[in-house]
VMD Tcl script that builds the backbone (N, CA, C; Angstrom):
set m [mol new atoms 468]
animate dup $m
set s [atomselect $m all]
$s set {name element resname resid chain x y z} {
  {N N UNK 1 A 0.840 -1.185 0.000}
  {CA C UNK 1 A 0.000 0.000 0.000}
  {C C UNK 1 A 0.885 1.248 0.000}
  {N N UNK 2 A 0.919 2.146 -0.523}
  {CA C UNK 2 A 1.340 3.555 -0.841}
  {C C UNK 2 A 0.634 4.468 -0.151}
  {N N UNK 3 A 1.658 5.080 0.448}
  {CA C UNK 3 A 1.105 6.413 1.520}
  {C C UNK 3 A 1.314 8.170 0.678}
  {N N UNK 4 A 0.192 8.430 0.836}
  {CA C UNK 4 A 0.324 9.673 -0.081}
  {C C UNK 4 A -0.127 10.903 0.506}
  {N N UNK 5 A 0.352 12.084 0.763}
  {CA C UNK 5 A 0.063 13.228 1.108}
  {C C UNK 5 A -0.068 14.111 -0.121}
  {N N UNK 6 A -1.190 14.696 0.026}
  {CA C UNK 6 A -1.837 15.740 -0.706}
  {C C UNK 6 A -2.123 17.210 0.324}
  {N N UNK 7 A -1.076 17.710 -0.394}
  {CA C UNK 7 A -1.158 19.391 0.238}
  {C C UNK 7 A -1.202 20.365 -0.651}
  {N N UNK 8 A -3.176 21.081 -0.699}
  {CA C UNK 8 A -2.906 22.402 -1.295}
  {C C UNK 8 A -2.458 23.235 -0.537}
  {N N UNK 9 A -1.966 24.421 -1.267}
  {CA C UNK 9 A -1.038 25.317 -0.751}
  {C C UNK 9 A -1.700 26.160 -1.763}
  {N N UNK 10 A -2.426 27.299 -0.779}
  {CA C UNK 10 A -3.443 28.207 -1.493}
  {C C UNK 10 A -3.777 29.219 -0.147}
  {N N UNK 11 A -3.595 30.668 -0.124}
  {CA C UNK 11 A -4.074 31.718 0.983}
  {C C UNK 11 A -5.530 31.432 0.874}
  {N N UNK 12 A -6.279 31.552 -0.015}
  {CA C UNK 12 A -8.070 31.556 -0.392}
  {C C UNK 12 A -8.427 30.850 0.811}
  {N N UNK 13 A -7.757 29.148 -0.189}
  {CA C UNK 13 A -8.415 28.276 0.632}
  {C C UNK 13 A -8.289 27.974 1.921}
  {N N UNK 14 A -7.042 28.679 2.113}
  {CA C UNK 14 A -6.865 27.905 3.907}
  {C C UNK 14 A -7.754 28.949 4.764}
  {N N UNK 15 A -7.851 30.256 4.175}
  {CA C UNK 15 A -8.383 31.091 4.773}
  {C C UNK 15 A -9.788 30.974 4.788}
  {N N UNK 16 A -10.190 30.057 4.165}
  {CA C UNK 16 A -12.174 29.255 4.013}
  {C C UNK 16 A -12.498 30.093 3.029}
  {N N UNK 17 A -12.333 31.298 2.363}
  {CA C UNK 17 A -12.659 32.105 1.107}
  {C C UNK 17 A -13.292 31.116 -0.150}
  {N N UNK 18 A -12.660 30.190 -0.271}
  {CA C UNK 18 A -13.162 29.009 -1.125}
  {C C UNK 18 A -12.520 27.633 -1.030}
  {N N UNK 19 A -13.806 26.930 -1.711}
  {CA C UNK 19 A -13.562 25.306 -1.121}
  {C C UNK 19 A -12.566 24.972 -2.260}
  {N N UNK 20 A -11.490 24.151 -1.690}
  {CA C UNK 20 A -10.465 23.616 -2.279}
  {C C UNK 20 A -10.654 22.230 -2.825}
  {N N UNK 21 A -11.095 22.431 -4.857}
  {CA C UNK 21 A -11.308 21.356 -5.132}
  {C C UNK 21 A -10.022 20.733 -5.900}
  {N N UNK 22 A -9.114 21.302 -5.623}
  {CA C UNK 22 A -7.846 20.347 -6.547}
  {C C UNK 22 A -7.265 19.288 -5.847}
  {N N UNK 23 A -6.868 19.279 -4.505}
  {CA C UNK 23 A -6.420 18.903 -3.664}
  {C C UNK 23 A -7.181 17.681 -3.647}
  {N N UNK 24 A -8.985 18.013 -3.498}
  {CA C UNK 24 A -9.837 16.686 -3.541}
  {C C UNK 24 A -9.856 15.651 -4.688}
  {N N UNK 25 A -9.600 17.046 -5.598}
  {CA C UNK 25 A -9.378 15.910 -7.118}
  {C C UNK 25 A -8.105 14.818 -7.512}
  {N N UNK 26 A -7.061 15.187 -6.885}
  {CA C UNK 26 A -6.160 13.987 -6.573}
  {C C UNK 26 A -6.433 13.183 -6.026}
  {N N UNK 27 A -7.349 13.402 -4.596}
  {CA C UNK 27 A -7.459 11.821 -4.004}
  {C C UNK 27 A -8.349 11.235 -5.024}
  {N N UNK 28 A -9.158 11.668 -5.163}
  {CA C UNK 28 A -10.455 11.496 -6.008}
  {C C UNK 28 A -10.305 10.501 -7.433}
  {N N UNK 29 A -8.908 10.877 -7.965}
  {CA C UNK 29 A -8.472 10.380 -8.962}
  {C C UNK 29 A -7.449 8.824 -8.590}
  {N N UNK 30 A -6.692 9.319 -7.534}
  {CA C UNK 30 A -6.105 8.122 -7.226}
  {C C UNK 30 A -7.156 6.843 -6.670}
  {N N UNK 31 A -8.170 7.773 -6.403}
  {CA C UNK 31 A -9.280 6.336 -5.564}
  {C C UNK 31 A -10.068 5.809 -6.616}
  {N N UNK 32 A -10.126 6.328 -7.700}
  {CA C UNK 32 A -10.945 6.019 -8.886}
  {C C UNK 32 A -10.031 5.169 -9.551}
  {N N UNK 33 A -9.027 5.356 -9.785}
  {CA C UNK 33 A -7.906 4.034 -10.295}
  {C C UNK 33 A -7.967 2.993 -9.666}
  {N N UNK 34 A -7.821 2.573 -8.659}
  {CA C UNK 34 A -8.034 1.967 -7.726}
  {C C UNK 34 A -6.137 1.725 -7.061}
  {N N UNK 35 A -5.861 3.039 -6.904}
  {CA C UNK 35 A -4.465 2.674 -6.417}
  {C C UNK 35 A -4.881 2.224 -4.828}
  {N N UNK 36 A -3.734 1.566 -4.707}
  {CA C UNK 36 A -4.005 0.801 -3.166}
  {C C UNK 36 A -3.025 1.905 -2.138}
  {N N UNK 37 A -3.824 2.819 -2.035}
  {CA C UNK 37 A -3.098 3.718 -1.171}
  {C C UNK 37 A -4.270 4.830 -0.340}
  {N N UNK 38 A -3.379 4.895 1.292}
  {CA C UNK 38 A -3.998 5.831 2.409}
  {C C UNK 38 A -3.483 7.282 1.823}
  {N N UNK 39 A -4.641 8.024 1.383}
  {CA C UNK 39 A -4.104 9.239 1.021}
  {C C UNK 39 A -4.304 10.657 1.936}
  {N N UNK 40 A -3.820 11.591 2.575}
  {CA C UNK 40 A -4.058 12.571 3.482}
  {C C UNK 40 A -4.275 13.886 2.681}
  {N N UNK 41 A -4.898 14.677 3.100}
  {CA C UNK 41 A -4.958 15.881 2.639}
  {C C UNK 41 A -4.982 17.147 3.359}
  {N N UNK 42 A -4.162 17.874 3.174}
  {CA C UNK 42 A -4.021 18.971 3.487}
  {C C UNK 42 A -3.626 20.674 2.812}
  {N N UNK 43 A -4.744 21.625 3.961}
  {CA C UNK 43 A -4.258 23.028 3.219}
  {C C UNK 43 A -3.438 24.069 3.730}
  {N N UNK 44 A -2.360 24.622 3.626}
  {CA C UNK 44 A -1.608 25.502 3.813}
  {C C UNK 44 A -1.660 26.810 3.228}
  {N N UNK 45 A -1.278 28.070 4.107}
  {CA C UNK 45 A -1.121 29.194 3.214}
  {C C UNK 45 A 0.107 28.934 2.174}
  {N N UNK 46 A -0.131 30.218 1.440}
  {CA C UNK 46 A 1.085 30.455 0.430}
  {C C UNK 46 A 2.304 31.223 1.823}
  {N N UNK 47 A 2.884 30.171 2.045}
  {CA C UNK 47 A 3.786 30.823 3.298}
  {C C UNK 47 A 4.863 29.730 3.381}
  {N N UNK 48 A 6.182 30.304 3.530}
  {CA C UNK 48 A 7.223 29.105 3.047}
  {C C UNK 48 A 7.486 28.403 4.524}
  {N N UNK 49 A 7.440 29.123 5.905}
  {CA C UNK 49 A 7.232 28.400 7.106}
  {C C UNK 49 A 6.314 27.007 7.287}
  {N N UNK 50 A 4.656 27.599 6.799}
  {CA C UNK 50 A 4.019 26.464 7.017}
  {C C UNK 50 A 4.013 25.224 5.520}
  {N N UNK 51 A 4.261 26.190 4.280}
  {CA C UNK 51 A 4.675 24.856 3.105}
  {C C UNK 51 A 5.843 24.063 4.029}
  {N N UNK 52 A 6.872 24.328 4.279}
  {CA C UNK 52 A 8.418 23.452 4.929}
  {C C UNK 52 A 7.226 22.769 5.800}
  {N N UNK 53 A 6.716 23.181 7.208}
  {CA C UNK 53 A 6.057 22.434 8.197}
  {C C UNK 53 A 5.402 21.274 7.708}
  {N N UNK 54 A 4.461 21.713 6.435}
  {CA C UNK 54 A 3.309 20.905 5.949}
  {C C UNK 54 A 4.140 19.408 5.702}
  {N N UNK 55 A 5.393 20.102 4.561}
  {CA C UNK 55 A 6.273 18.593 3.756}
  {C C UNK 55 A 6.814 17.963 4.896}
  {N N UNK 56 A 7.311 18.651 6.124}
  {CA C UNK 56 A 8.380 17.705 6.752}
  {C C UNK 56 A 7.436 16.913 7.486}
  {N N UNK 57 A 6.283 17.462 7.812}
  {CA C UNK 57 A 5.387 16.541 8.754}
  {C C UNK 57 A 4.687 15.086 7.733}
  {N N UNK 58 A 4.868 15.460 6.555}
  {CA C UNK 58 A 4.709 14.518 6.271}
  {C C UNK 58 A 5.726 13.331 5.592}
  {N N UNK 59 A 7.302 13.756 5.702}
  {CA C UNK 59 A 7.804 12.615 5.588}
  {C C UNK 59 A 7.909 11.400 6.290}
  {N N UNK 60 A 8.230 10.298 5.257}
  {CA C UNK 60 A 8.290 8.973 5.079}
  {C C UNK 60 A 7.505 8.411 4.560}
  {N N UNK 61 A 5.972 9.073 3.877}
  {CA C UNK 61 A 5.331 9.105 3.091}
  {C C UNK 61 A 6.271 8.346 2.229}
  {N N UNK 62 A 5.482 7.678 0.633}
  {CA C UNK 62 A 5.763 7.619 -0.130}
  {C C UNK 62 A 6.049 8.686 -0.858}
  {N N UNK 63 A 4.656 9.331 -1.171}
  {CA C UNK 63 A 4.527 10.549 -2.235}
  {C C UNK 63 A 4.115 11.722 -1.054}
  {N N UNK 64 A 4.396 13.116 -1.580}
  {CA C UNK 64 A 3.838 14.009 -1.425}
  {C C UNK 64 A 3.439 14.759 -2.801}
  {N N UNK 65 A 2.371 15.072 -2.971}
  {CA C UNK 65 A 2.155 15.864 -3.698}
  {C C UNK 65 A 1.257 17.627 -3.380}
  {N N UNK 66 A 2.051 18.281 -3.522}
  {CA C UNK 66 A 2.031 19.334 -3.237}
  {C C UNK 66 A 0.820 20.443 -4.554}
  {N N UNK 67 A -0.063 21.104 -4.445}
  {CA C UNK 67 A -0.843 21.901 -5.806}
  {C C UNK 67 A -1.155 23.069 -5.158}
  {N N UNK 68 A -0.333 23.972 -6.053}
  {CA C UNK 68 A -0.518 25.180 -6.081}
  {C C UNK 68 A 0.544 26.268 -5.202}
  {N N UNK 69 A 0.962 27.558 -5.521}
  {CA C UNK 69 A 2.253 28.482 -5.355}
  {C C UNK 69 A 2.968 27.990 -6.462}
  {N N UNK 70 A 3.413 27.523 -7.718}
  {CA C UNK 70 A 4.125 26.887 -8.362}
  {C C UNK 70 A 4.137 27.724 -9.768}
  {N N UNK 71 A 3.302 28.910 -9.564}
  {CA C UNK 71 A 3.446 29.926 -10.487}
  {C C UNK 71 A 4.581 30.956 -10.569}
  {N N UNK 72 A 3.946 31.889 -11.028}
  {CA C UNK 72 A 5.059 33.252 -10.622}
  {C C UNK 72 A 4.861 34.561 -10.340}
  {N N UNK 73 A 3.755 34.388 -9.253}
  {CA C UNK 73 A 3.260 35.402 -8.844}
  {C C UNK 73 A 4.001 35.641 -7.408}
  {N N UNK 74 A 4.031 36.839 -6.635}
  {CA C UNK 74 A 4.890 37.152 -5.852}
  {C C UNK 74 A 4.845 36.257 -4.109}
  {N N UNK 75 A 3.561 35.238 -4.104}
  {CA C UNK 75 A 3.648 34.499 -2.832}
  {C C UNK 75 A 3.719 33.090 -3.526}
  {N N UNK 76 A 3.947 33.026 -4.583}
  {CA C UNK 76 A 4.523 31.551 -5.716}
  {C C UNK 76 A 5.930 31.189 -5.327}
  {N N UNK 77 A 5.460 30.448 -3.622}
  {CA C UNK 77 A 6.885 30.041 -3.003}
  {C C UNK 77 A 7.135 28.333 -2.670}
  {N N UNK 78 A 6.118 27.574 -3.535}
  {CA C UNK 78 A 6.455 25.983 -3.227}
  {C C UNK 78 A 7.609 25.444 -3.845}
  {N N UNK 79 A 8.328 25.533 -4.755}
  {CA C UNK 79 A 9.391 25.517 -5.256}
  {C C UNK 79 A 10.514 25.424 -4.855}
  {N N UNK 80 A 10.936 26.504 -4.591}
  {CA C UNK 80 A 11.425 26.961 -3.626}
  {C C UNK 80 A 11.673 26.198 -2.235}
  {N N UNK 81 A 10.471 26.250 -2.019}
  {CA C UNK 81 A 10.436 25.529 0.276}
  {C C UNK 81 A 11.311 24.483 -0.466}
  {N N UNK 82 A 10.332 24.077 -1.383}
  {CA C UNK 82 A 10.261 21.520 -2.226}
  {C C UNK 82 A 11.825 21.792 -2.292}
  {N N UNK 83 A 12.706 22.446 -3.140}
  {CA C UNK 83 A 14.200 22.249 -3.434}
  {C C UNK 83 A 15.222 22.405 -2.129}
  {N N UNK 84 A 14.849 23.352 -0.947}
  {CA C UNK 84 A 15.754 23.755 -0.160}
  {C C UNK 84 A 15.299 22.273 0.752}
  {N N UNK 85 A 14.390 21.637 0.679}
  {CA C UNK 85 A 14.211 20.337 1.504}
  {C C UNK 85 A 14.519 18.713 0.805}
  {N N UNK 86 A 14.393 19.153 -0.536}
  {CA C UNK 86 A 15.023 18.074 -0.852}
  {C C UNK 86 A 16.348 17.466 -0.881}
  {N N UNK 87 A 16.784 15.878 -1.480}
  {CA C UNK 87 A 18.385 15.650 -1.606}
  {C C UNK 87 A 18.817 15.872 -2.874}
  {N N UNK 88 A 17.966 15.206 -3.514}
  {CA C UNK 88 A 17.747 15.021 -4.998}
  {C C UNK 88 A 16.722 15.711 -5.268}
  {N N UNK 89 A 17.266 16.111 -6.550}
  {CA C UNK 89 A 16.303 16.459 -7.598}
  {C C UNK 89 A 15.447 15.419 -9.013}
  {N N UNK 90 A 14.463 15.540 -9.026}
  {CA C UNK 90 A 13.638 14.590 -10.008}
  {C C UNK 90 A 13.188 15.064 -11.431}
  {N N UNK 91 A 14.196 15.584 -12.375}
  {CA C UNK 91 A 13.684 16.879 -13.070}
  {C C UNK 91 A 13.017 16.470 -14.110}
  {N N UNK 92 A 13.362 14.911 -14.449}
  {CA C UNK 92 A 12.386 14.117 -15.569}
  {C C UNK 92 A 10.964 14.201 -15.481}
  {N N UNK 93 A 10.580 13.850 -14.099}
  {CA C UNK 93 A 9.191 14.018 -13.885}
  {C C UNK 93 A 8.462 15.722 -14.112}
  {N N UNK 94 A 9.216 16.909 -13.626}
  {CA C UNK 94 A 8.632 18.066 -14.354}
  {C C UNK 94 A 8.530 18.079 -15.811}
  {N N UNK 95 A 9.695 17.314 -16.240}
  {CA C UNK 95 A 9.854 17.710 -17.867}
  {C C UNK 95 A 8.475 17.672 -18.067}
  {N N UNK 96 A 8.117 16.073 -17.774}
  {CA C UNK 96 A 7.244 15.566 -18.085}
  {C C UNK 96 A 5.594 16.349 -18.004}
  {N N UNK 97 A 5.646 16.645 -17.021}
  {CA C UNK 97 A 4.628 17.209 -16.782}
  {C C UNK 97 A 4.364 19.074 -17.474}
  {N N UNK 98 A 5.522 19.175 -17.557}
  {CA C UNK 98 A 5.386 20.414 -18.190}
  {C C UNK 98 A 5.129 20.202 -19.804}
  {N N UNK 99 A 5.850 19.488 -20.474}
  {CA C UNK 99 A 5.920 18.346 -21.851}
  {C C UNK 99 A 3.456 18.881 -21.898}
  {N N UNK 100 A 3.471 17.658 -21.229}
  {CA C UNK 100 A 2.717 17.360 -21.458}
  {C C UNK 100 A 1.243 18.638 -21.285}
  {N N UNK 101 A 1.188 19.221 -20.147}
  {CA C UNK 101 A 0.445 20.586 -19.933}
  {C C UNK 101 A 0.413 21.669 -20.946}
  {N N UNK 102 A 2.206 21.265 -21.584}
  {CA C UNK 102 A 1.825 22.696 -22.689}
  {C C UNK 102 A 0.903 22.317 -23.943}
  {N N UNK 103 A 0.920 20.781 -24.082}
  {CA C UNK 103 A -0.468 20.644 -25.294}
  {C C UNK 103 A -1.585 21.154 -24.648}
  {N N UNK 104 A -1.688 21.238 -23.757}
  {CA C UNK 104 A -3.291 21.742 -22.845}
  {C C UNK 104 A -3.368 23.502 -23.481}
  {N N UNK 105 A -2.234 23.953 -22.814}
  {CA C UNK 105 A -2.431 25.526 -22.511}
  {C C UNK 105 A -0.736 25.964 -22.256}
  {N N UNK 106 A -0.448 26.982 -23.671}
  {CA C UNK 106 A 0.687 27.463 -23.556}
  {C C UNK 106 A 1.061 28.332 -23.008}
  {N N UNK 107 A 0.593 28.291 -21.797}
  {CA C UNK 107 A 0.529 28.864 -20.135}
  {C C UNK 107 A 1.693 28.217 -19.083}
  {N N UNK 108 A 1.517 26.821 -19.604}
  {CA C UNK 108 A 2.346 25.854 -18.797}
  {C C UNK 108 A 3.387 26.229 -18.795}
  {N N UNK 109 A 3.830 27.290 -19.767}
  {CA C UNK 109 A 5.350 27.227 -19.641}
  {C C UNK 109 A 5.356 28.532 -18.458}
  {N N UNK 110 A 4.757 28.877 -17.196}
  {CA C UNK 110 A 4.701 29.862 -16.332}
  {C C UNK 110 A 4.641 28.843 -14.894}
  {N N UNK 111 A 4.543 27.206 -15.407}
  {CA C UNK 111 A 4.841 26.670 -13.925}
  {C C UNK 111 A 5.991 26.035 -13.263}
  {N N UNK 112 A 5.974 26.651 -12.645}
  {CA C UNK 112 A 7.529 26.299 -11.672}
  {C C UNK 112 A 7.416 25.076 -10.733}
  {N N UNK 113 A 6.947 23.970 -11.476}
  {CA C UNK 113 A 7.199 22.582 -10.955}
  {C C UNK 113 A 8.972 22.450 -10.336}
  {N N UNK 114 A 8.546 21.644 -9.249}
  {CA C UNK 114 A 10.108 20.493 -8.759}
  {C C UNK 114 A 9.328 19.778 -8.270}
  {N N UNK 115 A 10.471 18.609 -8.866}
  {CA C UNK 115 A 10.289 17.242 -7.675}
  {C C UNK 115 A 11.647 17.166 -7.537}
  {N N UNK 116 A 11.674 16.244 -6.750}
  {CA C UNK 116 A 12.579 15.756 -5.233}
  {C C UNK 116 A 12.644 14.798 -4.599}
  {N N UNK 117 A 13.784 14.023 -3.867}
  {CA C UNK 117 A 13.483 13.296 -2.839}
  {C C UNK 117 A 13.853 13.496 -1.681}
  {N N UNK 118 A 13.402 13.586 -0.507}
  {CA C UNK 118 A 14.089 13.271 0.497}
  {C C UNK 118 A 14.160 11.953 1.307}
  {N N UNK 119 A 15.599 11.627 1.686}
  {CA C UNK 119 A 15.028 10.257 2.286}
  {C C UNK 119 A 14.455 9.259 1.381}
  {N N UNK 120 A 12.941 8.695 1.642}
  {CA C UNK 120 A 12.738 7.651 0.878}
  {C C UNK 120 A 10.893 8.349 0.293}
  {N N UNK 121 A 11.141 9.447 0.124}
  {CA C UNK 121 A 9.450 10.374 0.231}
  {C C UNK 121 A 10.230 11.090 -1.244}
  {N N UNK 122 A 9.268 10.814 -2.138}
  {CA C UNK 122 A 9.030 11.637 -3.574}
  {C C UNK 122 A 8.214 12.674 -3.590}
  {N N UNK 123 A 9.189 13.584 -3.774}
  {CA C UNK 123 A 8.034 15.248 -3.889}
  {C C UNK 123 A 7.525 15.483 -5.162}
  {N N UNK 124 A 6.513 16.117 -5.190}
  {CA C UNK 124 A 6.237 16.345 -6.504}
  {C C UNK 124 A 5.137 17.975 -6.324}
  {N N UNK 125 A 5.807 18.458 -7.254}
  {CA C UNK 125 A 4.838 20.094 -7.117}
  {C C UNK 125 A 4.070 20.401 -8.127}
  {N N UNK 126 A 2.752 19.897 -8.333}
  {CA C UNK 126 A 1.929 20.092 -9.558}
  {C C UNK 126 A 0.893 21.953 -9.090}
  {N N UNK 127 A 0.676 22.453 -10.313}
  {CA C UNK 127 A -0.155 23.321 -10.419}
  {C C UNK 127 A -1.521 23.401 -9.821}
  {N N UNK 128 A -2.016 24.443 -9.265}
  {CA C UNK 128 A -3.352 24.836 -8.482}
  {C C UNK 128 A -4.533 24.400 -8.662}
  {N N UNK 129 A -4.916 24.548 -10.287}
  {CA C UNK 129 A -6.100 24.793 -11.267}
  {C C UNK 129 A -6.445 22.714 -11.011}
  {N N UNK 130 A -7.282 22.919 -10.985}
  {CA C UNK 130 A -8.459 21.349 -11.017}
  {C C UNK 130 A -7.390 20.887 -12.570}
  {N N UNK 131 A -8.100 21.527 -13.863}
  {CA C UNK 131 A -7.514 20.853 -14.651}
  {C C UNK 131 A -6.330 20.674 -14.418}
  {N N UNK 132 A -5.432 21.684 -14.038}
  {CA C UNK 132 A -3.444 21.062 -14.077}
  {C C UNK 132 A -3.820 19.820 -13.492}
  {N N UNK 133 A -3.700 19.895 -12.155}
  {CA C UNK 133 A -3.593 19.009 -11.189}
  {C C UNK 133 A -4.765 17.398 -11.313}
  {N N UNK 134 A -5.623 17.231 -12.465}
  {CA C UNK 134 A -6.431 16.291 -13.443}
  {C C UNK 134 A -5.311 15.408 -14.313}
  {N N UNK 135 A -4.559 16.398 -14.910}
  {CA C UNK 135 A -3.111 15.870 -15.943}
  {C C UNK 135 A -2.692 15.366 -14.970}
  {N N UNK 136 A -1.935 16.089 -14.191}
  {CA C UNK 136 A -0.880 15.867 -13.700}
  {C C UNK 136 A -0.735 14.442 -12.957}
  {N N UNK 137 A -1.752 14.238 -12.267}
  {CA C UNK 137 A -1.993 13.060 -11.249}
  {C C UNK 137 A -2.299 11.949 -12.351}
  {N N UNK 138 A -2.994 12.003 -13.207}
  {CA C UNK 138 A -3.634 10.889 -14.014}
  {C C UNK 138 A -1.792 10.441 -14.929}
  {N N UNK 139 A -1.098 11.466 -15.606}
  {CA C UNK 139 A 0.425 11.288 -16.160}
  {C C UNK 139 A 1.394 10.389 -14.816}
  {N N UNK 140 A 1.394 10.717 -13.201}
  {CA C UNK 140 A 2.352 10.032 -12.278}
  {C C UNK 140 A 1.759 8.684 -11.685}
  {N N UNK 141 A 0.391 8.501 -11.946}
  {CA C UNK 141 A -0.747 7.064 -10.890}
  {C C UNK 141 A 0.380 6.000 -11.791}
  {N N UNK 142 A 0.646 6.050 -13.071}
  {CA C UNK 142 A 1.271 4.522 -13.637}
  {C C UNK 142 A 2.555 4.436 -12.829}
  {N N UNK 143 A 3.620 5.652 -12.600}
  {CA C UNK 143 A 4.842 5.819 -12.242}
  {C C UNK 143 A 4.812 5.679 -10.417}
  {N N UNK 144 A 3.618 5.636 -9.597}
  {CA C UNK 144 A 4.105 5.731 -8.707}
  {C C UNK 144 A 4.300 4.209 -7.751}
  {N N UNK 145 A 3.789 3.116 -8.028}
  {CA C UNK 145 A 4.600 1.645 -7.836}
  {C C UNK 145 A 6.012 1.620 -7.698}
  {N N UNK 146 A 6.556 1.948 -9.548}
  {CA C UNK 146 A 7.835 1.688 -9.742}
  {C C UNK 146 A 8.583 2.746 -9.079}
  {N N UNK 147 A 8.174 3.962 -8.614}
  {CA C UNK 147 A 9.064 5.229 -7.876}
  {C C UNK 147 A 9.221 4.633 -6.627}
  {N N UNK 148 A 8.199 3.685 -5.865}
  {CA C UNK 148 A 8.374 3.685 -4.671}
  {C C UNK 148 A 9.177 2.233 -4.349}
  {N N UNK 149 A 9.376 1.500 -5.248}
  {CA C UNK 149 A 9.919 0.421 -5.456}
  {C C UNK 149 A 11.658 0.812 -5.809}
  {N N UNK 150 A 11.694 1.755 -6.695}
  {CA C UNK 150 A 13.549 2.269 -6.971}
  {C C UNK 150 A 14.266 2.657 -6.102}
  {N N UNK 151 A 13.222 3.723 -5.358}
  {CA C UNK 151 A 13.569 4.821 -4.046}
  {C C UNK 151 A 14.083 3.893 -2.813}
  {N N UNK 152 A 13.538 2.432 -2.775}
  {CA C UNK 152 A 13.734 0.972 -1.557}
  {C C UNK 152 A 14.806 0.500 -2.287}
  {N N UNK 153 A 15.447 0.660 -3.113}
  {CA C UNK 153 A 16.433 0.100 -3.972}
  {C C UNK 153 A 16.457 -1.115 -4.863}
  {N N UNK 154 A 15.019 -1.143 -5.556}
  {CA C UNK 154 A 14.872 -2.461 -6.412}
  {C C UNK 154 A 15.338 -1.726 -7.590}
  {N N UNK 155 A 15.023 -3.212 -8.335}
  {CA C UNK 155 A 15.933 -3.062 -9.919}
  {C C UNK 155 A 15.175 -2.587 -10.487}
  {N N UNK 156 A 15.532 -1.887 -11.622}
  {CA C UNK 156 A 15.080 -1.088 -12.598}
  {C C UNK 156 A 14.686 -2.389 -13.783}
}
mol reanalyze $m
mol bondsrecalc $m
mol representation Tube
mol addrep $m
């Protein structure tokens, strides 16, 4: 079973201004696959204290996946927190996701995805918007078995 943290990272939403449906739409999507995984969810301001708090509390996780700050607007600070906490960097998986978003909307090229690892926990920083974060999760559900299987040190 795969342990997964889901943290939006949005001022609106943490502040109750509006209901946070991206965040739901990942679990939503991973439970509709039928991945065999306990997934958590959580919301944070756009604030690089409580983003760091949010990720470290949730390592040893498998996955974290992090939606939203990943722009480039002036509190667009998940990036940022995800790299100064990671060991590694995962830059295939942004390619990827950026690759793939810009057939959507040639917007994509304004998101400041990272992934990462720390330890034995895969970060991953997808975009705010329901649709990004629709791609994004539905492009990593095949990859995340074999991520959590490499990261334990099996064979490729």
């Amino acid at each position: 079973m795969l342990e997964i943290a889901v943290i939006t990272i949005s001022d609106r939403a943490f502040r109750g201004e509006y209901q946070d449906l991206s965040g739901p739409s990942i679990v939503e999507l991973i439970n509709e696959n039928h991945i065999d995984a306990d997934v958590t969810l959580t919301i944070v301001p756009d604030d690089k204290v409580q983003i760091k708090k949010a990720i470290l509390h949730n390592m040893g996780k498998d996955y974290i996946f992090t939606n939203g700050g990943t722009g480039i607007s002036p509190r667009d600070v998940t990036p940022e927190v995800t790299k100064a906490i990671c060991d590694k960097e995962l830059p295939g998986i942004c390619e990827m996701l950026r690759r793939e978003s810009y057939k959507e909307t040639p917007f994509a090229v304004f998101s400041r995805c990272f992934a990462g690892i720390k330890n034995e926990t895969i970060i991953v920083n997808f975009p705010g918007s329901v649709k990004a974060v629709t791609l994004c999760t539905k492009l990593m559900l095949p990859l995340l078995e074999h991520g959590k299987q490499m990261i334990l040190g099996g064979k490729h």
